[in-house]
N, C-alpha and C positions, 0 to 999 in steps of 0.2 A: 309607669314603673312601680308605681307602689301596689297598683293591682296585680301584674308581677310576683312583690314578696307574697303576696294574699295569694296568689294561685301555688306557687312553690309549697309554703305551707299547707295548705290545703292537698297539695299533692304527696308530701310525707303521709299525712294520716290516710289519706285514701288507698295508699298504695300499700299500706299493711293491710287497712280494710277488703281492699279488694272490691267496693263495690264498683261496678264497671260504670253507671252511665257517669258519677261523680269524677270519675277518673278519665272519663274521653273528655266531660268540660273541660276539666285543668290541662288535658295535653295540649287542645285545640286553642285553649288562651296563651301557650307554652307556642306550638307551631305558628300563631299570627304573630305573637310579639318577637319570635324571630324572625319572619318574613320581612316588620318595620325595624328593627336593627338588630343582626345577626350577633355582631362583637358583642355589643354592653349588655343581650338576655345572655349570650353564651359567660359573660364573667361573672354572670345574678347564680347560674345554673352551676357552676361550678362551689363558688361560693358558699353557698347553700347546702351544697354534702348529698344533692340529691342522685349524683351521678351511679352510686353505687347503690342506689333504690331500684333503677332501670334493670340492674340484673336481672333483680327478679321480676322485672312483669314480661322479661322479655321470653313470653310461655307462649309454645306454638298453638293450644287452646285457645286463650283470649283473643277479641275482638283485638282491644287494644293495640298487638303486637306493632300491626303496623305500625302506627301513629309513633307509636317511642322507638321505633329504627329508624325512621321519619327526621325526630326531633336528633338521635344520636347524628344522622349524615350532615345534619343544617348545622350542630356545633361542630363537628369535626371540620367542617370548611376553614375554620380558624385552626389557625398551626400551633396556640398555647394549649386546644383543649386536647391534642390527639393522643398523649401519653396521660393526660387524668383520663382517657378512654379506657386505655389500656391498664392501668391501672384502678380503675374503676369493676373491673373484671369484665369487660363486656364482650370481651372477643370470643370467649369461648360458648355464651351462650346464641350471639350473632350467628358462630357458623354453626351449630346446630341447628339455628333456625332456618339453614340455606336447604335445610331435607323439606321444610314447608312443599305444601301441594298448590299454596295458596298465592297468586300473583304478584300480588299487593305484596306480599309480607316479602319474598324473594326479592323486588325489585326495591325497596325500602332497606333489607337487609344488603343487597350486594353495594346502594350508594353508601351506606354508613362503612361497611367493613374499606371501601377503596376508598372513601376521603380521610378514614384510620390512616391509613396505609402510604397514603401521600407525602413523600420527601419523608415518611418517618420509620427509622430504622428499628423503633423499636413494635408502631404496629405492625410493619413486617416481618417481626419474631415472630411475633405471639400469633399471625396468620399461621405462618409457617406452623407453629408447634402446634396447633390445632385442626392441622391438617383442610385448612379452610380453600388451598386452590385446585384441589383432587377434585371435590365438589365442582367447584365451578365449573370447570372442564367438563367435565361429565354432564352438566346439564347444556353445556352449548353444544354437545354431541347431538345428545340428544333429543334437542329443542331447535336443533340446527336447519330442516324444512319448512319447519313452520314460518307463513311469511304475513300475517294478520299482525297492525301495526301493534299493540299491544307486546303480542311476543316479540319482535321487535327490538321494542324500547327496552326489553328486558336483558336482550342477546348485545346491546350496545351496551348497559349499566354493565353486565359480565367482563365483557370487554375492557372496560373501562378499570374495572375493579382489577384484573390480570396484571392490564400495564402499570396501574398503579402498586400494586405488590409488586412487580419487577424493574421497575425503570432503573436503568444505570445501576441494577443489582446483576452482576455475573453468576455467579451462586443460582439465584433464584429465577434467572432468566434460564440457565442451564436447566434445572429443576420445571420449570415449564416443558419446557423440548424433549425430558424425558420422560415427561408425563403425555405427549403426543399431541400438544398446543399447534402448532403449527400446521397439520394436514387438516387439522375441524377449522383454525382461523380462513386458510385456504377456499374451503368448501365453503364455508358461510360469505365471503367474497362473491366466489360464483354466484350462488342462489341469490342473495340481499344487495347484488352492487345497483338495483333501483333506490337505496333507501342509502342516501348520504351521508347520516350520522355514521350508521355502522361502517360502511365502507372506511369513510372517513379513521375510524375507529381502529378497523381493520389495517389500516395501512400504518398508524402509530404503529401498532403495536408489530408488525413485520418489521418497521425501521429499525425498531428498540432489538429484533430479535436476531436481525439480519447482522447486526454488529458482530455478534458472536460466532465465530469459527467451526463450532459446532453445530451450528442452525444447518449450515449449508446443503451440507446433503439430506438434511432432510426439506429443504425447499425444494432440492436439486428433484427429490421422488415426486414429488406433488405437480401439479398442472398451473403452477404460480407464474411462470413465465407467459402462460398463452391469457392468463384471467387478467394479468397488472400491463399489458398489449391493451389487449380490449378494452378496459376502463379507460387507458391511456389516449384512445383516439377516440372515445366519448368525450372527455375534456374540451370545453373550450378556456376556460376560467385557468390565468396564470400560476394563482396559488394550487389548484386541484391537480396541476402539471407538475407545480413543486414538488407536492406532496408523494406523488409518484415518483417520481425523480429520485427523488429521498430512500427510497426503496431500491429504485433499481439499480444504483450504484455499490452501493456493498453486495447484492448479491452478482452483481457483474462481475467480481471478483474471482468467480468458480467459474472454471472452467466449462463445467457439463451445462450449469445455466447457462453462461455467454452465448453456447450455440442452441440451446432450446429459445433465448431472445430473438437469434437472430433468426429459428425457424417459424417463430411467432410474428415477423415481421416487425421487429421491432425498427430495424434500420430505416427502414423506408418513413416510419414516423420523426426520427430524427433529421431523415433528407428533409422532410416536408417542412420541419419547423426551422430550419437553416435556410431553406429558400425563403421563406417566411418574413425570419425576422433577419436578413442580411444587411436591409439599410435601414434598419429604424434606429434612431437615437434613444428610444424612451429607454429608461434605465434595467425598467423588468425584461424589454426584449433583449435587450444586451446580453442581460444577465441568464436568458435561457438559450441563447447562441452557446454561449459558453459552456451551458449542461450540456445540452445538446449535441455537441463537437465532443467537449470530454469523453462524453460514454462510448460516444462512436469509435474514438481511440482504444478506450476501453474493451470494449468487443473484439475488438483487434489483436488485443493480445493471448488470447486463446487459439493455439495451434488450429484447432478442426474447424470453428467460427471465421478465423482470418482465410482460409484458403477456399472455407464457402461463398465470402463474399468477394476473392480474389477472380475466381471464375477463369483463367488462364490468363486473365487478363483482360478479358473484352467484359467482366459483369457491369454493370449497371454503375452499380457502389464506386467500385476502384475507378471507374471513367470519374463521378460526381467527384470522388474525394481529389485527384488529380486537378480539378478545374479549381478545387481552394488556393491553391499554390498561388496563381497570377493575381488571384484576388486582393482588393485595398483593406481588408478585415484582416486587423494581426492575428485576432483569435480562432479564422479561417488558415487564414497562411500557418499559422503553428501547429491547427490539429492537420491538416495538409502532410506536412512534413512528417510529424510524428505516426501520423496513418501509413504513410510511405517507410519510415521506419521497422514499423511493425513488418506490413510487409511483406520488407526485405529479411524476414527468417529463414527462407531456406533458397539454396540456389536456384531453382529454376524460377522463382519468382524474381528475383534479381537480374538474370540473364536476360527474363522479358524486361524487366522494368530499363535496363540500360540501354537493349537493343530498340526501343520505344521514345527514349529521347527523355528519358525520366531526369536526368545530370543533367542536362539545360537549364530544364526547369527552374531546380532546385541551385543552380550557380546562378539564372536569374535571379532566385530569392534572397540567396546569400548578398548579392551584389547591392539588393535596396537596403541590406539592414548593414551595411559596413561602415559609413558615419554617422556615430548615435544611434545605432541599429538598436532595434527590440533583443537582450540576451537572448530569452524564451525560443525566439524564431531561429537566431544561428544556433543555439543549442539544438535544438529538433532539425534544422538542416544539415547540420555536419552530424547527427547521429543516421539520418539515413546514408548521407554520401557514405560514414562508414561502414553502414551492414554493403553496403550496395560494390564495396571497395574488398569483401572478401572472397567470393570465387577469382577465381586465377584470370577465368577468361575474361574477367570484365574489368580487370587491374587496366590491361596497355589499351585497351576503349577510354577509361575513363583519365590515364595520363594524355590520349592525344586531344579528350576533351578540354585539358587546360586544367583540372580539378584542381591539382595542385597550386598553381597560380590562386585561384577563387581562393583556395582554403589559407593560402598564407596570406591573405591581405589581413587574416583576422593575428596575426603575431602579437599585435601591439593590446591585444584584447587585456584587462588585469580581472576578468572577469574566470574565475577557477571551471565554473560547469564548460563555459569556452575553449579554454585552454584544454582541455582533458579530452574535447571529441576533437577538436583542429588534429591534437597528436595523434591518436586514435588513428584518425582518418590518414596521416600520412604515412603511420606503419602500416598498414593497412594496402598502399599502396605504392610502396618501396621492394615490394621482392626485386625487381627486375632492375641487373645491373643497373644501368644508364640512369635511371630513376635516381638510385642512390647515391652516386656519383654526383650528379648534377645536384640536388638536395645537400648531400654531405658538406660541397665546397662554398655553398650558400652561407656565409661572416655572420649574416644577420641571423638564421634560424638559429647557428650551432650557438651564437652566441645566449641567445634567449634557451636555446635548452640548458645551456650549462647555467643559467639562473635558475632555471624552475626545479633545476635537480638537489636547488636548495631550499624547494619552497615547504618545508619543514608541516607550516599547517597541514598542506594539501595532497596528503599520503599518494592521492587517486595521480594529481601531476605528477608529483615528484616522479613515482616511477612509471609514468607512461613516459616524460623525459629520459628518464635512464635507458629504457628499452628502447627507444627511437633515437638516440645516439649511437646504444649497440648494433642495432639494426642496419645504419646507414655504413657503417666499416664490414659487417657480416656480408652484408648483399654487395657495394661498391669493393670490396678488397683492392682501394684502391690506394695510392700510398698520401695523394694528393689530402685525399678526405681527411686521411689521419693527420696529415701535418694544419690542416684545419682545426678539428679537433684537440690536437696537442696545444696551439697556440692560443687557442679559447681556454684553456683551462680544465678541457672534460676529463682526463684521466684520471683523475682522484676520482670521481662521481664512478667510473666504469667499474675501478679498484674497490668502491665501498658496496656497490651492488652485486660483486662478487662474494660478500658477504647477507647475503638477502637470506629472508626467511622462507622464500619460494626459487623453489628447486630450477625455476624454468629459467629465470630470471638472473640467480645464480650463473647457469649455465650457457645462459646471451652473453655475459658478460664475459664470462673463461674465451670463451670463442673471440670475442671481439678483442681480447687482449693478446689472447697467441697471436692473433692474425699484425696487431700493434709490433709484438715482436720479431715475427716472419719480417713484415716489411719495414720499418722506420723505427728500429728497436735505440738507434743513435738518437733521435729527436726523442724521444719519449722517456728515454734513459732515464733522466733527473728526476720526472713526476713519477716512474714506476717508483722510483727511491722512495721520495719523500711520502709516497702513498701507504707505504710496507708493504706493498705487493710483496714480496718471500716471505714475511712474518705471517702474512693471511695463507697465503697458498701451505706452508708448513701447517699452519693450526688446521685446515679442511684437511687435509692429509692424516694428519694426527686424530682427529675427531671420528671417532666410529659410525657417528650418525650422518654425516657425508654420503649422499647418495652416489651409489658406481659412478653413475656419469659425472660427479663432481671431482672425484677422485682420479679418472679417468682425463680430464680435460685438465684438471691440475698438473700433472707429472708431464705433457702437451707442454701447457706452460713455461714449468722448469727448464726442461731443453730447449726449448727457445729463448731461454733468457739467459742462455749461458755463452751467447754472443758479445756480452757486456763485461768486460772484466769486473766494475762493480758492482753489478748483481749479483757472477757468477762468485764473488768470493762472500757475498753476506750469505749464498747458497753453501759454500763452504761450510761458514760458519755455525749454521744452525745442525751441524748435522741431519740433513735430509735423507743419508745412506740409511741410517737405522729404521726413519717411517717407511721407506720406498719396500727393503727388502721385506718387511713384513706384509709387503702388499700383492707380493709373489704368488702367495697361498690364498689370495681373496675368491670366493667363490665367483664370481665373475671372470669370464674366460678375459675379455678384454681388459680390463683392468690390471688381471694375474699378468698376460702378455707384456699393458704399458710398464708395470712396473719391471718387468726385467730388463725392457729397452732404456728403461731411465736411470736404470741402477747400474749398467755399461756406461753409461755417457757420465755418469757422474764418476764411476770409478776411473774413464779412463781422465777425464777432465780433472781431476786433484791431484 
């Protein structure tokens, strides 16, 4: 260390001097004594005040150059020294030196400018303001065929240097993308995927870029999906599979990718590593079952990709993913399900999948996770049961399959994702009379909805609850169901949903309460009261912003509820003649019509 002080000083006077061989000594005593301890030469070198000496020798002329980009990357690996970097002035004569012709000096300057740049916000300015990653770019354009190890090493340091100016910077990840980063990283993939560092390099740096929203369509133009395929079934090494992985999930996300994967063959590498690793315990194959399935899911959800590998139903894929279901793998059974899910997006996929015996299955799977079940699994099972439960025609298929039965064993569930597909699932398949009738007079369902219609946290229950109480009096108009309902408690919950911020919902409810007043307007009398059904029904009336059909099914309402002497006199009371007649003139024919009919009945009724 003491030889050290002796070389630093020595290196002040030589470096005004400028003579050169004096001056490679002291670097080269400077470059070993960081090689044997990086931290305590990097605290001598700082220390010292030499730092802002470096500027100046850092001249694309001298020999030297290298050597002192060299010595700048070996301190910058310390995170104390990267703002005395910057502060030292060194960035802007480093990325002048990136126009070098000279090998050595670019690969020496690109490791100094990215160990700068590293976790530090502030050599990322001073990159930026110096216009340092325009360069870069431009020479892995154009140094991009080159495949002699040398160029190489150089095209990985670039790399390197990119991700490091952009990691977890949006800004300047964006600022990448628009400087055309991604079609050259693309390309240099193809060409270099023999040589691991870059590859390796390559694929960081898509992760980091692939996050951003903006990336997409420009991966989407490039041939990334058929090159990160190909690598991926050269792998056998679990991390190099991660690594890949790592990538292709965020860009799974775009649709136009999803099916250039799936026309890269991507699926069929996912089959293979699911046959794979389906009974091994070790923890990594576990853990790539799980990628593995997920993406597959993933792929799925893209309209054009899901019905390429749908195939009418005989493809290859939709047989494989069907045989997860009966499987002892929860992480098979769940991606099973939720692949079934998918899907079931549009009817004709559904109509096969029910006339195929698909609801079997998946009531078989339901039925192993009902004590201490996996959530995960009945969650993904009751969300296909309900795509699978909305075409019409496969409603009274899948009631005579028992669905309903399978689906209400999970009532007792307190699990929120549960509860939201089970209801889901049974509005779903309640159009038909008998259905709802049978349902409606069930103590035990109506009771648990009228709880959940309180379950305050759980927006997504609360009013799936609300609409499948309305549901079941809408389709059964039956008087029975209502006096079920009445006796549970549900009329205040129907009366506050009549109040809702959505129009549709609003309007289940109107319906399901005229129908309350048509048939068993006596049983319900009290709860319409103490609900302020009139008070609501007057304020939507009065409210301009009341959509027609609310208005329309409101005044519905009133007449119907002028069967009750105590309703019809709180109707009285509020003067409803004045909102009705102004509703004469409402540009809606139907509405114009209700309110003259309702402004008879009330006239002749006071």
């Amino acid at each position: 260390m003491d030889n050290l002080s002796d070389t630093l000083k020595k290196l002040k006077i030589t470096a005004v001097d400028r003579t050169e061989d004096s001056l490679e000594g002291c670097l080269d005593c400077l470059l070993q004594a960081l090689a044997q301890n990086n931290m305590e030469t990097s605290e001598k070198i700082q220390g010292s005040g030499i730092l802002q000496l470096f500027a100046s020798l850092l001249i694309p002329q001298s020999s030297c150059t290298a050597k002192v980009a060299n010595i700048i990357a070996e301190v910058a690996k310390n995170e104390f020294m990267r703002i005395p970097c910057v502060d030292a002035g060194l960035i802007s004569p480093l990325v002048q030196l990136l126009n070098s012709k000279d090998q050595e000096v670019l690969l020496q300057t690109g490791r100094a400018l990215g160990n700068i740049c590293y976790d530090s916000h502030e050599g990322r300015s001073a990159v930026d303001q110096a216009g340092g990653a325009q360069i870069v770019i431009d020479h892995l354009r154009s140094l991009c065929s080159i495949t002699d190890p040398a160029n190489e090493k150089l095209l990985t340091v670039f790399c390197g240097m990119l991700m490091n100016y952009s990691n977890e910077n949006d800004s300047l990840q964006a600022q990448l993308i628009n400087m055309g980063v991604i079609p050259t990283l693309v390309k240099l993939l193809g060409i270099h995927c023999q040589n691991a560092a870059l590859t390796e390099m390559c694929l960081v740096a898509f992760g980091n870029l692939a996050e951003l929203e903006s990336s997409k369509e420009q991966f989407a133009s490039t041939n990334i999906a058929e090159e990160l395929v190909k690598l991926f079934k050269k792998q056998i090494e679990h991390d190099k599979r991660e690594m890949i992985f790592e990538v292709l999930a965020p860009l799974a996300e775009n649709d136009a990718i999803k099916l250039q994967l799936v026309e890269a063959g991507l699926v069929e590498c996912l089959l293979e590593i699911v046959q794979e690793k389906v009974d091994s315990e070790k923890e990594e194959d576990i853990a790539e079952l799980k990628t593995a399935s997920d993406l597959m899911v993933l792929l799925l959800l893209g309209d054009e990709s899901m019905q390429k590998l749908f195939e009418g139903g005989k493809g290859n894929v939709f047989q494989r993913v069907l045989s997860w279901i009966p499987s002892n793998n929860h992480q098979l059974q769940l991606a099973g399900a939720l692949a079934i899910a998918n899907f079931a997006r549009n009817d004709g996929n559904c109509i096969h999948m029910v006339d195929n015996g698909i609801v079997e299955k998946l009531m078989d799977l339901l039925d192993r996770h009902v004590e201490d079940g996996n959530v995960t699994v009945q969650h993904a099972a009751l969300s296909a049961l309900r795509n699978l439960a909305i075409p019409v025609v496969n409603k009274a298929k899948m009631l005579s399959a028992g669905v309903t039965e399978a689906v209400l064993k999970f009532l007792k569930s307190e699990m929120p994702p549960v509860q939201f597909k089970l209801l889901g699932t049974l509005r779903m398949l309640i159009d038909a009379q008998e259905a709802a009738e049978q349902l409606g007079k069930n103590v035990k369902l109506v009771e648990r909805l009228v709880e959940w219609c309180e379950a305050k946290d759980h927006a997504g229950v609360m009013g799936e609850s609300n609409r499948l109480l309305s549901a079941l009096i809408r389709h059964s108009k039956s008087k029975d169901v209502i006096k079920t309902i009445v006796q549970s408690g549900g009329i205040k919950h129907l009366v506050t949903m009549a109040t809702s911020e959505h129009v549709i919902m609003q309007n289940e409810a109107l319906v399901a309460l005229a129908l309350i007043a048509a048939l068993e307007l006596g049983t319900a009398e009290k709860d319409l009261e103490s609900a302020k059904l009139v008070q609501i029904l007057h304020r939507l009336l009065a409210d301009e912003r009341s959509a027609p059909e609310i208005k329309y099914n409101s005044m519905v309402l009133i007449c119907a509820l002028m069967g009750s002497e105590s309703l019809h006199k709180e109707v009285q009371d509020l003067a409803f003649l004045d909102v009705v007649s102004k509703l004469r003139s409402h540009e809606n024919k139907s509405v114009a019509q209700q309110a003259s009919l309702t402004e008879q009945r009330l006239t002749v009724e006071s």
